[in-house]
Every structure is written in structure tokens, then in C-alpha cells.
C-alpha positions in Angstrom: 21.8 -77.1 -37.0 24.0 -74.1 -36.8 21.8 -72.5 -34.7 21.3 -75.5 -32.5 25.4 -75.5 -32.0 25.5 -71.5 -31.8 23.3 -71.8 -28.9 25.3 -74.6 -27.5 28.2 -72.7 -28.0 26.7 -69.5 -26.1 25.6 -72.3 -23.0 28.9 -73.3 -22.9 30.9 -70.4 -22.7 28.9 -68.8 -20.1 29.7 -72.0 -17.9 33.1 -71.7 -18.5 32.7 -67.4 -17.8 31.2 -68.7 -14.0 33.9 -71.0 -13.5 36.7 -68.3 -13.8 34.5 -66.0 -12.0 34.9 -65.8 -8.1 31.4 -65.7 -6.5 33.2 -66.2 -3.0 36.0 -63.4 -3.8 34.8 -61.0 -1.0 36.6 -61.2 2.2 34.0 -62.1 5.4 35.5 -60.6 8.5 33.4 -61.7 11.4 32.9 -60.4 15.1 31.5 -61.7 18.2 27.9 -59.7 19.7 29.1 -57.1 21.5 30.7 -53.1 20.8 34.7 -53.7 20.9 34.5 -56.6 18.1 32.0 -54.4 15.8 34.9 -51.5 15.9 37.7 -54.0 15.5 35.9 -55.8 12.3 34.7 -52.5 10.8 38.6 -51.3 10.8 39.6 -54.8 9.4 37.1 -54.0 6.3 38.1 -50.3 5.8 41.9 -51.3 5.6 41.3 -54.4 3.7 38.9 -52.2 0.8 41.6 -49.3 1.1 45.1 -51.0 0.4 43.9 -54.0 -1.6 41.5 -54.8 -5.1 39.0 -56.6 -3.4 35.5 -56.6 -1.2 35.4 -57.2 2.4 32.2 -57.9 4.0 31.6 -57.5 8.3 29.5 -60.8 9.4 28.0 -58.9 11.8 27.7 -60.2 15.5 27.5 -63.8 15.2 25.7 -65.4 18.6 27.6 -68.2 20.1 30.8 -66.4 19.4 33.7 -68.1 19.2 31.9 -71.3 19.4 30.4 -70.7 16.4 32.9 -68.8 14.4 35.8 -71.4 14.7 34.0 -73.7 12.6 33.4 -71.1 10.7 36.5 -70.4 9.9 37.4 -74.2 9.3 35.4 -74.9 7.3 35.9 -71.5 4.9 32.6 -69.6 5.7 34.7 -66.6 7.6 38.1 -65.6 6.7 39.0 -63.2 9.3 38.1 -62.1 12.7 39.5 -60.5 16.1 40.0 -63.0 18.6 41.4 -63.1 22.4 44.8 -65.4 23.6 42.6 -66.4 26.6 39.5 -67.1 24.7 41.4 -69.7 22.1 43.5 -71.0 24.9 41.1 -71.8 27.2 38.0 -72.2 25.1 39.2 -74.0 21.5 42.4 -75.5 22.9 41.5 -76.2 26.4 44.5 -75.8 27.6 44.8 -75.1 32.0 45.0 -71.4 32.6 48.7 -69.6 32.8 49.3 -66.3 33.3 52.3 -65.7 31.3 50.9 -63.4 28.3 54.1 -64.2 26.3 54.2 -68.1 26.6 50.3 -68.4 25.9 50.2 -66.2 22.8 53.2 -68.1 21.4 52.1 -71.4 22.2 48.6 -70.1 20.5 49.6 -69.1 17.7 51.9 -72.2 16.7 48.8 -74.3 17.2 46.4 -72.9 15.6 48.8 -73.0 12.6 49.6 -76.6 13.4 46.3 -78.0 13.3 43.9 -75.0 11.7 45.8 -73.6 9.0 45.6 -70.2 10.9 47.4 -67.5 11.3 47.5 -65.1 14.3 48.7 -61.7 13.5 50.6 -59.7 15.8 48.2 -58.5 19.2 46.4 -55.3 18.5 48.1 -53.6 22.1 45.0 -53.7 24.8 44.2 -56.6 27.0 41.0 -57.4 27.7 40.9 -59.3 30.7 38.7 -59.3 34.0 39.3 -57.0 36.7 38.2 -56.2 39.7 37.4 -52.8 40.5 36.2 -50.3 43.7 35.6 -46.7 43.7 38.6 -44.2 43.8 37.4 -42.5 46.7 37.3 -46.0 48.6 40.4 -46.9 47.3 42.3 -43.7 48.2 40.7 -44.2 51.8 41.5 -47.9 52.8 45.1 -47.3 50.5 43.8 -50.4 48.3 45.5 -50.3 45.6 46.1 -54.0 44.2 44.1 -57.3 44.8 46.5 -58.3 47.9 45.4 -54.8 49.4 42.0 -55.7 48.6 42.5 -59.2 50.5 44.0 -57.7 53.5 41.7 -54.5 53.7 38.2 -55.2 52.2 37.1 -58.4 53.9 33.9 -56.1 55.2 33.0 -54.9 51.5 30.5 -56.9 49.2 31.7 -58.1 46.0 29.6 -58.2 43.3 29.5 -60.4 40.1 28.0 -62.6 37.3 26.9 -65.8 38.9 29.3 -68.0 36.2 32.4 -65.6 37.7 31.4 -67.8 41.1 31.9 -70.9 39.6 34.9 -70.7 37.6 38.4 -72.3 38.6 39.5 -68.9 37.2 36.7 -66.8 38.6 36.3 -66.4 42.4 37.0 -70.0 43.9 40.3 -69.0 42.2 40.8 -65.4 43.9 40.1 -67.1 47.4 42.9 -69.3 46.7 45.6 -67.2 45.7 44.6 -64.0 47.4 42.7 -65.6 50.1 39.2 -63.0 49.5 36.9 -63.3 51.9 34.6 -60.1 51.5 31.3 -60.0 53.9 29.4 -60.5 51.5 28.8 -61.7 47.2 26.2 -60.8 45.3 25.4 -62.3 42.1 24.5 -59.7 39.3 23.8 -59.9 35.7 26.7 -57.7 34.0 24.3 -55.1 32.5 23.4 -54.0 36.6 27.2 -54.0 38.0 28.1 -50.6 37.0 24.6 -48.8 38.3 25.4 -50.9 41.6 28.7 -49.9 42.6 27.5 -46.2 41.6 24.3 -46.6 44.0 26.7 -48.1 46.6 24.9 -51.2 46.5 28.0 -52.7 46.5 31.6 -52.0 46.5 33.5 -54.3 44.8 32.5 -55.7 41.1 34.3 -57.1 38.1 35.1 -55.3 35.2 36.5 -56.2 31.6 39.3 -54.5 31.2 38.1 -52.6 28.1 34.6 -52.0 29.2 32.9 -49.0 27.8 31.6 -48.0 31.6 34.8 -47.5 32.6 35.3 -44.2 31.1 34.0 -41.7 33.6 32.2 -44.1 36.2 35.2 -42.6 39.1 36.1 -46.6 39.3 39.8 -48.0 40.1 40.8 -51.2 38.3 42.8 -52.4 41.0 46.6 -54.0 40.3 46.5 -58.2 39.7 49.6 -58.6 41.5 50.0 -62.4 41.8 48.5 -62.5 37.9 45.9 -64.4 39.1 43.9 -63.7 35.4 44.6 -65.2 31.9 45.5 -62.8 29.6 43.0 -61.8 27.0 45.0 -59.9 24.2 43.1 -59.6 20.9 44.7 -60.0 17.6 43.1 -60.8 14.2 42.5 -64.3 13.1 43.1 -65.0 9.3 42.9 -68.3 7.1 46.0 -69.1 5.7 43.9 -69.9 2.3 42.7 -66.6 2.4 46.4 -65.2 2.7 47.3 -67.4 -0.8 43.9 -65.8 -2.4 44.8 -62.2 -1.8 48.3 -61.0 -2.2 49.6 -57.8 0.4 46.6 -59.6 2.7 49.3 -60.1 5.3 51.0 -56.5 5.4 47.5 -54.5 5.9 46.0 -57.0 8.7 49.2 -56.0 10.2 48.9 -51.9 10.0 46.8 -52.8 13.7 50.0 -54.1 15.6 50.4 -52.5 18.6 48.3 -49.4 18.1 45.7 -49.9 20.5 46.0 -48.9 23.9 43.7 -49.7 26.2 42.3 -46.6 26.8 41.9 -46.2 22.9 39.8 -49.1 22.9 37.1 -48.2 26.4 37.0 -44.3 25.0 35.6 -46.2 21.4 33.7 -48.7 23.3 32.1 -45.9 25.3 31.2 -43.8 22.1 29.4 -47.1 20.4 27.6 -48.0 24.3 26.9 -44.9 25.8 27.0 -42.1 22.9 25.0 -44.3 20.1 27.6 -43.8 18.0 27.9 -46.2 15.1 31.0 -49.0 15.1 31.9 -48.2 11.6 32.0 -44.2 12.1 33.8 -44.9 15.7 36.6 -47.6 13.7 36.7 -44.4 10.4 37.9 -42.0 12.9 40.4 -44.1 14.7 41.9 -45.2 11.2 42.1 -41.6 10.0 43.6 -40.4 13.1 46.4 -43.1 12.5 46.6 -41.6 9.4 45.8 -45.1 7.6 43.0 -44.0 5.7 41.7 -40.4 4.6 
């Protein structure tokens, strides 16, 4: 009998050991498939496991993006991940595009803590936007220098793009209606052949992401959006208020990445993990210890 309740006793104790043990302690960080959200995440973990007692763990690429990660996030899967004020405003709140960067990011951020229980932290300091963008040499040439130039001076050029930029209100229909484009002649392209294109002089005119990793050395102007004709796409990290409650100085190390970005920061690391081969967690390592965040 004693040993029957001894063992009992054992059973229950270890039952009440897993319930005061936190299986789901370790902080998920997500990204989106593609180079700039692999650095972004890989930073988030390195701070995260540096100022604070507790795991972090980067979700690695998750296909659907946004589409799937939002859920995600509702329902307590992911705790944290970089997102983009355009992205949420157009794609989760769908909301009709504005151009003012300030308004949208506001009017973000109080909704998403209004009806998701999420907070936005402060915008890391790069927009990553579309552009459109010609070579240097043509630009210098034609003196095109924003996209009303481009209107009034490179209606014989060929635009290039991806065919869904075609049919977007905020795509080219758009562009023809502000800035009244009418180039000789569009080409639709898959976005992995733009960049080869433009240098072949296959075409002359192609959209860029603001932050693309190409853009570092390809001789390519990113012309001025003078009329503001694009929605603003300014990435900040996305955090579950739950997870704030859990983990106490959460809050003050998410926002060590206010504002320290610049857009050049973020294509030069892009370009290391794209062109060079370099990996996203060494390329977010030597950005953090050149902030002097971590050693």
C-alpha cells in the first residue's frame, strides 16, 4: 500500500512539475520568404537572447507571408515578426491607399492594438516601397530625375514590370493617372529577370523595391516619386501584447532597432545575403556589433 501511494505520489508531482514548467517559453520571431526579413528576424533573436533570460527561436520564411503569419500571431503560434505599414494597411486592414507615411503608421498601429492585441514598435528607418528606376547614364542624358520627368521625357522608352504591377490600382493604371505614363512600350517580366534586362538594354525603365539587394552597384537611378504616388512601406517589428506581459524588458530591447536603419544599410545587407551567399544571421551579427548592441 505504501508503495502503491509512493508511486502515486511520484505521478503526481511530476504533473504538477509540467504544469509550472513553460514548454512554450521560447520566443518565435517569424519572417516572410525572402533576404531583408531573414536579417531583420535573425537581429530580433540575437537582441532578444542577449538582454533578456529567455530563448528566441527564427520561424524561418514562412510561405504565404503575411497571409499566413497574421493568424499566426492571433492565435499565439508567432510572437514577433517585421512587418511593412503598407503591407498591414492595405493587405490585413484593407484600407484605400494614402500616401501620407505618418497618418498610415498611426492609424496602423492604433488598430492593430484595437482589435489584435498588437503592438507596433517604433519603424526600423528604411522604406521599402516600389520604385521605378532607369540607368544613370540615361537619366543624366534626358535630365530625368523624378517620375514627372519621366512622364514628360520617356514616353519612347519601354517600361518593364511584373504582370500583377499592371493590374493594380496602385501599380501602373495608377502611374497613368497621376503622372499621365505613356512609355512606347511595357513589358511584363517576372522580378528575378528585371535587373539582367535593364543591364542588357532590353529595356529601360523597371520597377525596383526600394531595398532590393540589386540595387547596390547595378549603375541604376531610383527616380524621385514626386506626386507620392506609392504607399509607404516602412517596416517595424510586430509583437503580441501577451508576449510583452510574459517577458519583462521585452519592450525596451525590440526597441534598440528604432530608427537605425537606413536604407542603404538595409540593400548593402540584402546584397551580402543575394549576391555574396552570405548567411542572414552572420550579415544581422555584424550589423548589431557594429551598433555596438552585442559583442
Amino acid at each position: 500500500m505504501k508503495k502503491t501511494l509512493l508511486a502515486l505520489l511520484v505521478i503526481l508531482m511530476s504533473f504538477l512539475f509540467m504544469g509550472c514548467k513553460n514548454d512554450d517559453d521560447t520566443i518565435q520571431v517569424a519572417s516572410k520568404p525572402f533576404s531583408e526579413q531573414y536579417i531583420i528576424a535573425e537581429m530580433l533573436v540575437a537582441l532578444i537572447e542577449d538582454r533578456l533570460d529567455v530563448d528566441a527561436e527564427h520561424v524561418q520564411g514562412i510561405t504565404g507571408g503575411t497571409a499566413n503569419i497574421h493568424p499566426s500571431m492571433m492565435s499565439g503560434e508567432i510572437d514577433i515578426y517585421p512587418e511593412y505599414t503598407g503591407t498591414a494597411w492595405l493587405t490585413v486592414l484593407k484600407e484605400d491607399p494614402i500616401s501620407d507615411a505618418d497618418l498610415m503608421f498611426d492609424e496602423v498601429k492604433a488598430t492593430y492594438m484595437d482589435l489584435y492585441d498588437i503592438k507596433w514598435c517604433e519603424t526600423y528607418g528604411f522604406n521599402n516601397t516600389y520604385g521605378l528606376a532607369i540607368k544613370e547614364e540615361v537619366a543624366m542624358t534626358r535630365g530625368i530625375e523624378t517620375y514627372s520627368d519621366l512622364a514628360e521625357k520617356g514616353s519612347d522608352l519601354n517600361f518593364a514590370s511584373t504582370p500583377e504591377f499592371f493590374e493594380r490600382e496602385d501599380g501602373y493604371p495608377g502611374l497613368q493617372e497621376v503622372y499621365g505614363m505613356d512609355f512606347d512600350e511595357i513589358t511584363e517580366m517576372a522580378i528575378s529577370l528585371k535587373y539582367d534586362a535593364i543591364a542588357n538594354d532590353e529595356v529601360d525603365v523597371i520597377t525596383v523595391f526600394l531595398t532590393d539587394a540589386r540595387l547596390e552597384g547595378s549603375g541604376l537611378v531610383v527616380l524621385e516619386d514626386d506626386e507620392n504616388f506609392f504607399v509607404p512601406y516602412y517596416a517595424s517589428t510586430l509583437v503580441r501584447n501577451e508576449t510583452l506581459e510574459a517577458h519583462r524588458g521585452l519592450d525596451e530591447v525590440l526597441m534598440l532597432l528604432e530608427g537605425i536603419i537606413s536604407p542603404e544599410e538595409m540593400i548593402a545587407m540584402n546584397y551580402r545575403v543575394v549576391v555574396e551567399g552570405d548567411e542572414p544571421e552572420d550579415v544581422a551579427h555584424d550589423f548589431l556589433v557594429d551598433e555596438g548592441f552585442i559583442e
